[in-house]
The first five atom37 places (N, CA, C, CB, O) and aatype in JSON, in Angstrom:
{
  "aatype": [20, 20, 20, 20, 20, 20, 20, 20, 20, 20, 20, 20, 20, 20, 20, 20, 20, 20, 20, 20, 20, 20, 20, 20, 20, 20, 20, 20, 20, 20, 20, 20, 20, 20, 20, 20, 20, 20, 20, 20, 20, 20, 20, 20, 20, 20, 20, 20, 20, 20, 20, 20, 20, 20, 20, 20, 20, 20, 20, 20, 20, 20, 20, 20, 20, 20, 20, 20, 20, 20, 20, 20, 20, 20, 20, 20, 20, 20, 20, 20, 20, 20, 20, 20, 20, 20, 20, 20, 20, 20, 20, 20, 20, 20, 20, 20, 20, 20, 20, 20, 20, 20, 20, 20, 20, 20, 20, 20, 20, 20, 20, 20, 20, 20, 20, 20, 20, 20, 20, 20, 20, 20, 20, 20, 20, 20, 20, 20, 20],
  "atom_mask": [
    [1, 1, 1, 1, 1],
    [1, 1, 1, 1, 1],
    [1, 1, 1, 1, 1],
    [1, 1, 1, 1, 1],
    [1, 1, 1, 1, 1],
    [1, 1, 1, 1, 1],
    [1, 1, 1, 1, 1],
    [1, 1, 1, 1, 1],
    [1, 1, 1, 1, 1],
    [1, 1, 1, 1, 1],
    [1, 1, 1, 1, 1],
    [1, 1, 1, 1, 1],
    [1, 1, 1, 1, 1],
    [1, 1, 1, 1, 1],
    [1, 1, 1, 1, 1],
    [1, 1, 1, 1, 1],
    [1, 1, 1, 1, 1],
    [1, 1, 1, 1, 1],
    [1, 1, 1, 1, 1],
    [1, 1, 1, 1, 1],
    [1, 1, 1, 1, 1],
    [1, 1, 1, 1, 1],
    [1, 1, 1, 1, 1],
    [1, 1, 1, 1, 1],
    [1, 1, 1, 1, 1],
    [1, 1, 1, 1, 1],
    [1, 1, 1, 1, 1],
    [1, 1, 1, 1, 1],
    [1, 1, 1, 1, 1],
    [1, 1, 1, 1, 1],
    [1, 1, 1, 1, 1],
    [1, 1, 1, 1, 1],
    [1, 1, 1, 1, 1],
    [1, 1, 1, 1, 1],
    [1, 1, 1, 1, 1],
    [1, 1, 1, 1, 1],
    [1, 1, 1, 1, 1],
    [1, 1, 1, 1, 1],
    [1, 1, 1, 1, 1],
    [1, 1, 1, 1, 1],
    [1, 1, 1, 1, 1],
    [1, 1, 1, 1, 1],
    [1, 1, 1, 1, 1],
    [1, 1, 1, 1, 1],
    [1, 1, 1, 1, 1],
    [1, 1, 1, 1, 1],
    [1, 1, 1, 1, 1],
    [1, 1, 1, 1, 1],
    [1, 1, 1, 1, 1],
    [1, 1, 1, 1, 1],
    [1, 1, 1, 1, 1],
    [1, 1, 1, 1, 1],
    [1, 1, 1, 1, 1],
    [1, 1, 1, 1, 1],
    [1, 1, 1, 1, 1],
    [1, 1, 1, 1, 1],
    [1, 1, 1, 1, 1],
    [1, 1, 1, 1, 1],
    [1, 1, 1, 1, 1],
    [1, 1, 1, 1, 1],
    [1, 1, 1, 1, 1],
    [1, 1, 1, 1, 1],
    [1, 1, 1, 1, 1],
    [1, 1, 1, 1, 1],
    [1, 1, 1, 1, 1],
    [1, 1, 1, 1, 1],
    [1, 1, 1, 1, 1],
    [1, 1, 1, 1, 1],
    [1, 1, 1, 1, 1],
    [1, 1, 1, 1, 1],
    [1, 1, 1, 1, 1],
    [1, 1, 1, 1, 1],
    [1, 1, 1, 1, 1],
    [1, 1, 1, 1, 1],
    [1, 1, 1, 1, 1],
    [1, 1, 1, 1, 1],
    [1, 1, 1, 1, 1],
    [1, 1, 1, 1, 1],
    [1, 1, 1, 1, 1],
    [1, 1, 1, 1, 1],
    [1, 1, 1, 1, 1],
    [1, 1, 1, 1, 1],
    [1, 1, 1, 1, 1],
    [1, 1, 1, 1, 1],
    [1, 1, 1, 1, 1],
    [1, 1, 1, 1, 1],
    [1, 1, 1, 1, 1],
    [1, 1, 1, 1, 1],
    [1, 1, 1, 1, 1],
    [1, 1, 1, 1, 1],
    [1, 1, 1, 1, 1],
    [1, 1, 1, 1, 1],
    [1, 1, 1, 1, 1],
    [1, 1, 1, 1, 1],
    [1, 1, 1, 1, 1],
    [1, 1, 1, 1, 1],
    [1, 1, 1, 1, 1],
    [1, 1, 1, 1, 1],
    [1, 1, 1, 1, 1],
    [1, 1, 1, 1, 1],
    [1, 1, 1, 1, 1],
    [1, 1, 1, 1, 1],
    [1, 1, 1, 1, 1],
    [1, 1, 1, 1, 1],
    [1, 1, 1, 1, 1],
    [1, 1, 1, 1, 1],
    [1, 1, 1, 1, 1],
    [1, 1, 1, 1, 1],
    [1, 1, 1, 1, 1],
    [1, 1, 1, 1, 1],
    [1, 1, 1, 1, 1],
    [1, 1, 1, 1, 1],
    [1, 1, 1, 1, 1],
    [1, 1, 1, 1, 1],
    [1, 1, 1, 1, 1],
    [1, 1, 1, 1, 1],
    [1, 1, 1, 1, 1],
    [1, 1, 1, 1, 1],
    [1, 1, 1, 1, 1],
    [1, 1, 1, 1, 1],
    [1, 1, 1, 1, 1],
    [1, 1, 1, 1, 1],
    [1, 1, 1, 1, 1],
    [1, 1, 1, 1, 1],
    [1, 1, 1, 1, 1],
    [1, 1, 1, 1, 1],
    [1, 1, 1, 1, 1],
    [1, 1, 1, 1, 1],
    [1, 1, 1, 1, 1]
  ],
  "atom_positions": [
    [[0.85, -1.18, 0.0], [0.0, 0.0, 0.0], [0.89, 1.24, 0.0], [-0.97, 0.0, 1.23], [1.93, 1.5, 0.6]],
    [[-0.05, 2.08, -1.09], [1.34, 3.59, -0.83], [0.63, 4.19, -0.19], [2.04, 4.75, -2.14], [-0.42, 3.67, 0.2]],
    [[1.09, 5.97, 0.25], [0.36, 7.41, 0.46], [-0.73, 7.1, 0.29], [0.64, 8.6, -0.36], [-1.45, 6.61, 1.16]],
    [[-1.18, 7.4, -1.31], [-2.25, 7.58, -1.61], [-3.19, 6.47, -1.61], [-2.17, 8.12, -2.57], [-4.37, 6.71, -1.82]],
    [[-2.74, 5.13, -1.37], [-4.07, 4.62, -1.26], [-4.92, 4.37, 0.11], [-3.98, 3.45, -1.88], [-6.08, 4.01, 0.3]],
    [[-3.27, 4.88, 1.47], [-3.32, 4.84, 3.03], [-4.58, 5.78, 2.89], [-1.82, 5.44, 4.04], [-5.6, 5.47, 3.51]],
    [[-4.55, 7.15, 1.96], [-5.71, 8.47, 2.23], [-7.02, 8.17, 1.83], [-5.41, 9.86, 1.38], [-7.98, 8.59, 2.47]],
    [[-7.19, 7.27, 0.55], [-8.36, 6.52, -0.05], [-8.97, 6.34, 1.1], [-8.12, 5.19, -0.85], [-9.86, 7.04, 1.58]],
    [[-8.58, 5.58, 1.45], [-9.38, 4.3, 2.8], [-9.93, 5.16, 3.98], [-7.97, 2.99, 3.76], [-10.53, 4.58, 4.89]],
    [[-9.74, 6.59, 4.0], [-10.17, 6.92, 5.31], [-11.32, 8.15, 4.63], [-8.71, 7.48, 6.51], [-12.07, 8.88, 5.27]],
    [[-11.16, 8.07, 3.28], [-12.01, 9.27, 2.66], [-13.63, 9.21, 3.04], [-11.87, 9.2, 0.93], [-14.08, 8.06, 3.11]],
    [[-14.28, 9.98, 3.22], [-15.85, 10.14, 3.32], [-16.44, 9.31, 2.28], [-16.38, 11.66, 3.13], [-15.77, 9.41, 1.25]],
    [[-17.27, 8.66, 2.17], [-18.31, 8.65, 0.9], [-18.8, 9.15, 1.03], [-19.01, 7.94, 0.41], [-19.55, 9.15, 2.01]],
    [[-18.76, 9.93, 0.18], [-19.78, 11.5, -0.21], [-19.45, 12.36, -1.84], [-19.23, 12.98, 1.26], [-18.3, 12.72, -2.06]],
    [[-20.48, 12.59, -2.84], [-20.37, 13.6, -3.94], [-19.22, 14.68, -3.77], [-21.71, 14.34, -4.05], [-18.48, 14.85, -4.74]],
    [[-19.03, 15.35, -2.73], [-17.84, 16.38, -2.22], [-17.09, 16.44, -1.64], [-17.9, 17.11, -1.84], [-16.92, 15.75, -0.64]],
    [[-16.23, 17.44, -2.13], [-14.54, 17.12, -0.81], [-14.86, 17.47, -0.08], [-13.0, 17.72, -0.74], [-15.34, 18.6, -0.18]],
    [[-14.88, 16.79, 1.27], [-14.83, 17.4, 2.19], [-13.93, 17.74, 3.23], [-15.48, 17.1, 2.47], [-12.93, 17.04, 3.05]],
    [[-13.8, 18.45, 4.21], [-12.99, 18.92, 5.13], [-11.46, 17.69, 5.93], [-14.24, 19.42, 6.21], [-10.28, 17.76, 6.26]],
    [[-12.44, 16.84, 5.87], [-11.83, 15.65, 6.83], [-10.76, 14.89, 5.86], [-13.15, 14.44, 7.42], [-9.92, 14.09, 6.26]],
    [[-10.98, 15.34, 4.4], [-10.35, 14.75, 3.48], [-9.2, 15.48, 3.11], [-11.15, 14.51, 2.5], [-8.36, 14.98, 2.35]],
    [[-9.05, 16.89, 3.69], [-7.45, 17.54, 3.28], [-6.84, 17.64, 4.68], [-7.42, 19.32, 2.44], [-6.22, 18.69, 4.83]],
    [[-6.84, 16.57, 6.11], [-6.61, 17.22, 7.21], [-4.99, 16.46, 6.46], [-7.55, 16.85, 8.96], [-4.77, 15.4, 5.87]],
    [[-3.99, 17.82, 6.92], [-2.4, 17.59, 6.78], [-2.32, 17.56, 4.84], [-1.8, 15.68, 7.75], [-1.55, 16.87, 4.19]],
    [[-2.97, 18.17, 4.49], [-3.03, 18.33, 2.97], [-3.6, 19.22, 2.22], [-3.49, 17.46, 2.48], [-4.72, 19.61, 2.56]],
    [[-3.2, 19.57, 1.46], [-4.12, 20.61, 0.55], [-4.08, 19.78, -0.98], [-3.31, 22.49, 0.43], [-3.39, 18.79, -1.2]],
    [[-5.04, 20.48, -1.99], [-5.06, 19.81, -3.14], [-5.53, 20.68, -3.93], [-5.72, 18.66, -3.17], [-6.42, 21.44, -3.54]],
    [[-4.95, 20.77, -5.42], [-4.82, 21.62, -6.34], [-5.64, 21.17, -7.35], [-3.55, 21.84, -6.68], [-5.46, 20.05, -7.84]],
    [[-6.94, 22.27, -7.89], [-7.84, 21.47, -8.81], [-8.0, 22.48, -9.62], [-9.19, 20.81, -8.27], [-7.9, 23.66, -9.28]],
    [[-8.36, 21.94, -11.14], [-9.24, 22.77, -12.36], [-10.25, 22.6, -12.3], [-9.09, 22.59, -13.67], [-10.73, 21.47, -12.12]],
    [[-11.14, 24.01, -12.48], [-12.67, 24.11, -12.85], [-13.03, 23.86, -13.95], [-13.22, 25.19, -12.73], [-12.93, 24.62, -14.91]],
    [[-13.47, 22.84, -13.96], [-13.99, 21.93, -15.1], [-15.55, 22.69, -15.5], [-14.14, 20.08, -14.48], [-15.83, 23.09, -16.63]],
    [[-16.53, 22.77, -14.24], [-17.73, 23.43, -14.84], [-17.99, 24.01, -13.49], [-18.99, 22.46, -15.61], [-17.55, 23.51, -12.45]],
    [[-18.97, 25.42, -13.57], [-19.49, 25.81, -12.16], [-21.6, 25.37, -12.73], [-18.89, 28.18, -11.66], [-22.3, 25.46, -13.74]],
    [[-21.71, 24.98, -11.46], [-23.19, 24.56, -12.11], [-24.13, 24.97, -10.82], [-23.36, 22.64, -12.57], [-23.44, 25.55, -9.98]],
    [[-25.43, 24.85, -10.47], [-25.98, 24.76, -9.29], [-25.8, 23.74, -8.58], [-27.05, 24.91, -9.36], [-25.47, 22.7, -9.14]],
    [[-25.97, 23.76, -7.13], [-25.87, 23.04, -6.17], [-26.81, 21.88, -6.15], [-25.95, 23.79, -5.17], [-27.42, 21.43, -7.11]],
    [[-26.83, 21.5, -5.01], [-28.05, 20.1, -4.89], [-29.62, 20.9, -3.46], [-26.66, 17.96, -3.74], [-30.85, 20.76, -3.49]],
    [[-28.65, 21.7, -2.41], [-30.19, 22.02, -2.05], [-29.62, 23.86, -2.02], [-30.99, 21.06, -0.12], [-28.66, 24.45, -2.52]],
    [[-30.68, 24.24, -1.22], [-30.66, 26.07, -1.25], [-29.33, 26.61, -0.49], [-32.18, 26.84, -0.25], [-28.7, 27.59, -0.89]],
    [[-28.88, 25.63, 0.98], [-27.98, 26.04, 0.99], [-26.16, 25.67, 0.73], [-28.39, 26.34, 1.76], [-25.11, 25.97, 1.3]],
    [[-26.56, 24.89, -0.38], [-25.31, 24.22, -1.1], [-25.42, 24.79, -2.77], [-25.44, 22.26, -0.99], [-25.29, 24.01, -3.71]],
    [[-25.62, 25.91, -2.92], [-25.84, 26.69, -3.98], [-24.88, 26.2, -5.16], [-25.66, 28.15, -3.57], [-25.19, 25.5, -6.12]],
    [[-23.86, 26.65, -4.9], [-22.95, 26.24, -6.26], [-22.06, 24.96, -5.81], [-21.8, 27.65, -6.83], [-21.65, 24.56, -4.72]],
    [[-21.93, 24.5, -7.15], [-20.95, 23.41, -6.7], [-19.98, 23.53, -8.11], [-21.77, 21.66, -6.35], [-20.5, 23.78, -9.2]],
    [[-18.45, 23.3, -7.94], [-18.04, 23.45, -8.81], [-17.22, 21.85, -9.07], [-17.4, 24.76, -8.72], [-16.67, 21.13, -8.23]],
    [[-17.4, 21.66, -10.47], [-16.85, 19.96, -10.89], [-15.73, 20.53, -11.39], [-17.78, 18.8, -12.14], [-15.64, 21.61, -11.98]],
    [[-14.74, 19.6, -11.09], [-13.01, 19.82, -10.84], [-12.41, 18.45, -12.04], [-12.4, 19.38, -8.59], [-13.2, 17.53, -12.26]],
    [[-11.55, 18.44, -12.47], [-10.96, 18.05, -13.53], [-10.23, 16.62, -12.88], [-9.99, 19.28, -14.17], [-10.18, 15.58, -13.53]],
    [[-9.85, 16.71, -11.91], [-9.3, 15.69, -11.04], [-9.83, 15.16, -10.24], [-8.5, 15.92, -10.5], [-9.31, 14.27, -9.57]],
    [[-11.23, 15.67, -10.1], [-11.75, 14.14, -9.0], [-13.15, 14.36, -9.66], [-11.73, 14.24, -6.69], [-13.34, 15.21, -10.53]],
    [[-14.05, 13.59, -9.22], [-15.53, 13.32, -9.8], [-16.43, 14.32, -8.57], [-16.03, 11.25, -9.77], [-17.41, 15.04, -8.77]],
    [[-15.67, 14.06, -7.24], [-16.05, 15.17, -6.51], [-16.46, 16.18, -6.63], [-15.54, 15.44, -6.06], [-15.83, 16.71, -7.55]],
    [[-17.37, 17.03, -6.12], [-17.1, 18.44, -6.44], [-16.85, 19.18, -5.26], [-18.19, 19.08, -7.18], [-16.6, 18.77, -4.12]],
    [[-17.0, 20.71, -5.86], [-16.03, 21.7, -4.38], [-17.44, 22.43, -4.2], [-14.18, 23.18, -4.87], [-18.14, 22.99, -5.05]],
    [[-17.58, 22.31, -3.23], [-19.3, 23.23, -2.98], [-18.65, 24.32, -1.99], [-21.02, 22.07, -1.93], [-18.41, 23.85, -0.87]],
    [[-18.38, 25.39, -2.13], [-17.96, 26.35, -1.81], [-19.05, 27.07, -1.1], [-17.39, 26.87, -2.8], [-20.22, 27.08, -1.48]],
    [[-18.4, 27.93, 0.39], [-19.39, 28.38, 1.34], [-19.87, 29.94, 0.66], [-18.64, 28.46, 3.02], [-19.45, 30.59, -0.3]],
    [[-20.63, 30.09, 1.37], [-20.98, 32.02, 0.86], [-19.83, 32.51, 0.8], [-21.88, 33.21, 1.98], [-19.65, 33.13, -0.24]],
    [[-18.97, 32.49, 1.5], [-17.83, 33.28, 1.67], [-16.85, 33.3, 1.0], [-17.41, 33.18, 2.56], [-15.81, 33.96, 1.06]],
    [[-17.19, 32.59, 0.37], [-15.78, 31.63, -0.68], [-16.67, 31.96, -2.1], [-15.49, 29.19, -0.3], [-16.2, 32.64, -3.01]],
    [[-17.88, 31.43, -2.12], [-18.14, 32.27, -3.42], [-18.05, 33.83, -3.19], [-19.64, 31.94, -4.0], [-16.97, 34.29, -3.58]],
    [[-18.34, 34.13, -3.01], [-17.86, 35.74, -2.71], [-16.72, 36.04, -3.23], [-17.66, 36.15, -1.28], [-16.74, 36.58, -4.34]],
    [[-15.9, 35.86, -2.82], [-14.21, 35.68, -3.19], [-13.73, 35.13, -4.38], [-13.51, 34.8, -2.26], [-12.82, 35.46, -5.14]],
    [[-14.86, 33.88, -4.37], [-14.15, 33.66, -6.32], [-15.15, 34.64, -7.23], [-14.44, 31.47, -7.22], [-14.63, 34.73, -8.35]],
    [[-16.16, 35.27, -7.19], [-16.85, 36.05, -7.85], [-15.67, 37.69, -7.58], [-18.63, 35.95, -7.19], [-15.83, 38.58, -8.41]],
    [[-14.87, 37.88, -6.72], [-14.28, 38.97, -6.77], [-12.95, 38.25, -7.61], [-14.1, 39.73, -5.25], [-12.31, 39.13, -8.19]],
    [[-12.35, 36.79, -7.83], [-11.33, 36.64, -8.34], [-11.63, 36.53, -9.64], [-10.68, 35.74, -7.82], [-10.71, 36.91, -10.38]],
    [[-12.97, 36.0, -10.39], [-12.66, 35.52, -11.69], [-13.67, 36.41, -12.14], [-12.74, 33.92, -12.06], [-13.5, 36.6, -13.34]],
    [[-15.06, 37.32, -11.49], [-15.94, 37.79, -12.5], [-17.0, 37.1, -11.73], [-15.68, 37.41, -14.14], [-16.87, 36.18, -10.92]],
    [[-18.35, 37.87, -12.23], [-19.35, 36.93, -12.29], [-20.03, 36.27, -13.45], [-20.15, 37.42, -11.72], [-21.24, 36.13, -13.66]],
    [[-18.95, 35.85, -14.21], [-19.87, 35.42, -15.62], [-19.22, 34.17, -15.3], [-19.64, 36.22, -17.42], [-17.99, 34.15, -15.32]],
    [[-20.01, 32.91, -14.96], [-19.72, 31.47, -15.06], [-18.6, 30.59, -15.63], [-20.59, 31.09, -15.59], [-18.07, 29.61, -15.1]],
    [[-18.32, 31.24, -17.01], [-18.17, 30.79, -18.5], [-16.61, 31.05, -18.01], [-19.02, 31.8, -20.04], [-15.85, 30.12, -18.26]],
    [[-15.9, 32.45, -17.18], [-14.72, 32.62, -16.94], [-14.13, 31.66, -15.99], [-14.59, 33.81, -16.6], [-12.94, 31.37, -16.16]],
    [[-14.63, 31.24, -15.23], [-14.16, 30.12, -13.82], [-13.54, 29.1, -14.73], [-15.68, 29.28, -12.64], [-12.4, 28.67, -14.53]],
    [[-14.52, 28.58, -16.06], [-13.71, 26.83, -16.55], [-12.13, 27.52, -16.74], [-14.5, 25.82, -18.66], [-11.81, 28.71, -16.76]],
    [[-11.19, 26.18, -16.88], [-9.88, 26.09, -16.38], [-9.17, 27.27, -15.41], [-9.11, 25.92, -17.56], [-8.06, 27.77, -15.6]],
    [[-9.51, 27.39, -15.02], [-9.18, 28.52, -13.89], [-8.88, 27.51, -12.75], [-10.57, 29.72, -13.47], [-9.72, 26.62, -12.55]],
    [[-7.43, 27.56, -11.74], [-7.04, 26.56, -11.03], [-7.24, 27.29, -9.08], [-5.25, 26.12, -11.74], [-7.1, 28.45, -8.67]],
    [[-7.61, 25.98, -8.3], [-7.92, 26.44, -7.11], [-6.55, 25.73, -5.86], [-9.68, 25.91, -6.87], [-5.99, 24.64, -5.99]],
    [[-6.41, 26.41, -5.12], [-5.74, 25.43, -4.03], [-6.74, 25.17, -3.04], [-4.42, 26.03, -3.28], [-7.09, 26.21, -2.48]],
    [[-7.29, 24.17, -2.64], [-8.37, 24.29, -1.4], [-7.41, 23.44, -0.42], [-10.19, 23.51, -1.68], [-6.69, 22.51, -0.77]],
    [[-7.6, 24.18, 1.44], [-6.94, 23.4, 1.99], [-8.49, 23.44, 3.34], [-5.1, 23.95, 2.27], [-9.71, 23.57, 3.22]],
    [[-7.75, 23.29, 4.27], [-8.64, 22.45, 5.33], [-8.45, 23.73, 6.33], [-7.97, 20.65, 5.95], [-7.27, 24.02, 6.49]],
    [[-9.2, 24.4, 6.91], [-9.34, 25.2, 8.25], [-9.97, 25.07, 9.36], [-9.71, 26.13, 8.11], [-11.04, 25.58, 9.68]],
    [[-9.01, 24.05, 10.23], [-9.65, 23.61, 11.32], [-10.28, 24.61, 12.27], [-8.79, 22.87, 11.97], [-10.9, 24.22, 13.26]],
    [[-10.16, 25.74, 12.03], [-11.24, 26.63, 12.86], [-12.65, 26.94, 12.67], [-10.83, 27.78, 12.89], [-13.44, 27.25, 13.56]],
    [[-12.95, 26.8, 11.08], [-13.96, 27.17, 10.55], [-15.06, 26.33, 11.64], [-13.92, 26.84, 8.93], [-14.89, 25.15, 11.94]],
    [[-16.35, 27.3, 12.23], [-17.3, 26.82, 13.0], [-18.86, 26.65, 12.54], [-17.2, 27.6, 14.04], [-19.57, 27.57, 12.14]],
    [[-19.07, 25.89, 12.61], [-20.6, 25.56, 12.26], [-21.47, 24.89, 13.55], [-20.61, 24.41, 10.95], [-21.16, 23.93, 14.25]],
    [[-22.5, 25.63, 13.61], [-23.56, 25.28, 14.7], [-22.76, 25.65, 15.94], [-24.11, 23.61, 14.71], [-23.15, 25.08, 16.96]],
    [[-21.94, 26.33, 16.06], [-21.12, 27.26, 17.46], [-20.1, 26.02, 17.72], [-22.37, 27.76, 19.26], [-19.5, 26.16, 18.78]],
    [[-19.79, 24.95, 17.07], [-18.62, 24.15, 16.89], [-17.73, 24.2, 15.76], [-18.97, 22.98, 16.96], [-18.1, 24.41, 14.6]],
    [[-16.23, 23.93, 16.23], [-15.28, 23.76, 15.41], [-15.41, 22.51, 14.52], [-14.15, 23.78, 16.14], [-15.26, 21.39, 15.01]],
    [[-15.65, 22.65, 13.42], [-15.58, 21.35, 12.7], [-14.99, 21.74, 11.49], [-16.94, 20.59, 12.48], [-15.44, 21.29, 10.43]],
    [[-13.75, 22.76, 11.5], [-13.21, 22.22, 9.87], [-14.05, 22.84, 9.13], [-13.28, 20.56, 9.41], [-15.28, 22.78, 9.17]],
    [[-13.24, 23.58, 8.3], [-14.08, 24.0, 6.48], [-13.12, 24.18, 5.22], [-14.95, 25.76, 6.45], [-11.95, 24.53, 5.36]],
    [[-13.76, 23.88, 3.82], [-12.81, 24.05, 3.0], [-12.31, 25.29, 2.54], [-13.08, 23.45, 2.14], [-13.24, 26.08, 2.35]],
    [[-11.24, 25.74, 2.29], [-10.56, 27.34, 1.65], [-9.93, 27.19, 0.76], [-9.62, 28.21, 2.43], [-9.14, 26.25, 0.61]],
    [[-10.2, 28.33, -0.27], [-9.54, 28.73, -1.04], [-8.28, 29.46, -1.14], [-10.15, 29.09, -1.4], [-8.42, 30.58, -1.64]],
    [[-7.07, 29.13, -0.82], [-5.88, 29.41, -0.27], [-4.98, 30.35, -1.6], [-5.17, 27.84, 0.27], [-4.26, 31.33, -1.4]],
    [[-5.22, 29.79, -2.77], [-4.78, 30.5, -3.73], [-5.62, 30.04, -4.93], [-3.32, 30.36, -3.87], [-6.45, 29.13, -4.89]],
    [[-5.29, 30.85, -6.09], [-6.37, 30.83, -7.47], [-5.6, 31.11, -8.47], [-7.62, 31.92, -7.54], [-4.46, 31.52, -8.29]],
    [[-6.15, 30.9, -9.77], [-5.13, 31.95, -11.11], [-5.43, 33.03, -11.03], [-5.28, 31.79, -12.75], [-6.35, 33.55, -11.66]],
    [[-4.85, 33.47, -10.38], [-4.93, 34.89, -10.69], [-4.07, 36.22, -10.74], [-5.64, 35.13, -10.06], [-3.61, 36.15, -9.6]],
    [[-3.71, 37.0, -11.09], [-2.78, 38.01, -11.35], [-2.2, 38.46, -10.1], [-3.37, 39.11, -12.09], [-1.23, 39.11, -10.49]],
    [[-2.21, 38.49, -9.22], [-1.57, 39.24, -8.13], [-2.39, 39.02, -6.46], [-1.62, 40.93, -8.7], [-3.53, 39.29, -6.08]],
    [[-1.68, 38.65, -6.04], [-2.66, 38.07, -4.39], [-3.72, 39.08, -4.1], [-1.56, 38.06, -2.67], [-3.37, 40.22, -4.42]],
    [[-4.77, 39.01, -3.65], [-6.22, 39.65, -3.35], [-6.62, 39.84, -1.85], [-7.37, 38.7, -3.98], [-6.15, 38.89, -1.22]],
    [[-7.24, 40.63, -1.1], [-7.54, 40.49, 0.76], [-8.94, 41.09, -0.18], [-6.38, 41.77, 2.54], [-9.16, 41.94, -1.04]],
    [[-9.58, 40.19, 0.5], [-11.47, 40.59, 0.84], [-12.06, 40.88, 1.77], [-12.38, 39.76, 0.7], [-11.94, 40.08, 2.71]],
    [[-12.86, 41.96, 1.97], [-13.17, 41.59, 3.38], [-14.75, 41.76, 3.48], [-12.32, 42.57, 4.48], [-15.53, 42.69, 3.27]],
    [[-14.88, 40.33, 3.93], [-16.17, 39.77, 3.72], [-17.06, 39.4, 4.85], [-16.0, 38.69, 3.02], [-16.66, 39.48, 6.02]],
    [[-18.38, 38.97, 4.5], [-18.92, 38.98, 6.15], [-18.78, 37.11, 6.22], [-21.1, 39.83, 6.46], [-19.15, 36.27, 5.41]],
    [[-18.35, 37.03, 7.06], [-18.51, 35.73, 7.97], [-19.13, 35.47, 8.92], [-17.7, 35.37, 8.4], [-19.54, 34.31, 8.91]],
    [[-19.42, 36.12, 9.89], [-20.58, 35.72, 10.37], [-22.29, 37.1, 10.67], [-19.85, 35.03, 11.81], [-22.04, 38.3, 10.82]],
    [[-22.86, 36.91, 10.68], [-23.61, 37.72, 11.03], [-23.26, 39.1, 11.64], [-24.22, 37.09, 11.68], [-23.12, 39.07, 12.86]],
    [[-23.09, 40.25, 11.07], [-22.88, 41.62, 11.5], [-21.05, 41.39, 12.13], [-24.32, 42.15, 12.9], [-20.67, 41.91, 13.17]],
    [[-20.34, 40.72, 11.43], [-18.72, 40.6, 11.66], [-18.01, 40.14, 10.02], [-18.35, 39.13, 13.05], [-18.41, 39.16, 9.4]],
    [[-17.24, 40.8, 9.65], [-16.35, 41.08, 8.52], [-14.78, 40.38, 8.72], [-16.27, 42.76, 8.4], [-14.28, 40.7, 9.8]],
    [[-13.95, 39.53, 7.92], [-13.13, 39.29, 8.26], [-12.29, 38.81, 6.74], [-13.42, 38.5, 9.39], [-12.88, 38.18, 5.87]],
    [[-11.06, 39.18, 6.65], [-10.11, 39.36, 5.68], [-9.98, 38.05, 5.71], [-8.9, 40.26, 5.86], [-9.74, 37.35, 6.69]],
    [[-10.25, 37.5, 3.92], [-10.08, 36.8, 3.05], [-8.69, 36.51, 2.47], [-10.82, 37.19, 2.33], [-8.96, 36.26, 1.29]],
    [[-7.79, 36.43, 2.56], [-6.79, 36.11, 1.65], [-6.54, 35.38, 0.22], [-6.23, 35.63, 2.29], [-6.18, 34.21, 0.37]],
    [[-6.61, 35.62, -0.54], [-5.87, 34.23, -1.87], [-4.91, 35.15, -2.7], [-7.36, 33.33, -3.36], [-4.9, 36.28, -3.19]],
    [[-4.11, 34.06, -2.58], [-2.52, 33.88, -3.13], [-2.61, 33.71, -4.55], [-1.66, 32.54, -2.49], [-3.72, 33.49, -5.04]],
    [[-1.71, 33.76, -5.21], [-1.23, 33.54, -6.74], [-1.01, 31.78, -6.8], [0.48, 34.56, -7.11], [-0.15, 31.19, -6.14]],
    [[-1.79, 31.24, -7.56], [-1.14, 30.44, -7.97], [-0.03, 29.49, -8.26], [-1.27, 30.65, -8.21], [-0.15, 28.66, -9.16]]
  ]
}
């Protein structure tokens, strides 16, 4: 057994990457297509060139790729993402991990500053490629 098949074996079954799947890793993907989500609040999901997975990106993160690539859909295909794992990210007033967009194609590193939680704003970072 190598690396990669030790990481297989502990992966989620699930349609999306999820959090638990980059802990001590990050992973570098092409936007293959951005399409709608599966319910209201899993809005977009974007299908990636390297896994069958897709990246369902939070409000906050679309936010950020709509300030990196545009809002016209059609610009995101091959456009490349780094998503890594942020064990702080909190859901339901617990720490459980969320996915980020750490860097993108894009021309020159970007700070956003976006709302994250209800009536609180907090700087976005993505890196160059």
């Amino acid at each position: 057994m190598n690396t990669q098949e030790l990481i297989e074996t502990a992966q989620a079954r699930s349609d999306q990457i999820n959090s638990d799947d980059l802990i001590n890793t990050h992973v570098d993907v092409t936007i293959k297509a951005v399409q709608r989500g599966p319910t209201k609040e899993q809005a977009l999901q974007i299908a990636l060139e390297e896994t069958e997975k897709f990246y369902r990106p939070s409000k906050t993160f679309r936010r950020a790729l709509i300030g990196c690539f545009g809002d016209e859909p059609a610009n995101w295909i091959g456009k490349r993402l780094r998503l890594i794992r942020n064990p702080d990210t909190m859901f339901g007033g617990l720490k459980v991990g969320g996915i980020e967009v750490s860097h993108a194609s894009i021309e020159a590193p970007v700070v956003f500053m976006l709302s994250t939680k209800r009536g609180k704003k907090s700087a976005v970072s993505i890196d160059v490629i």
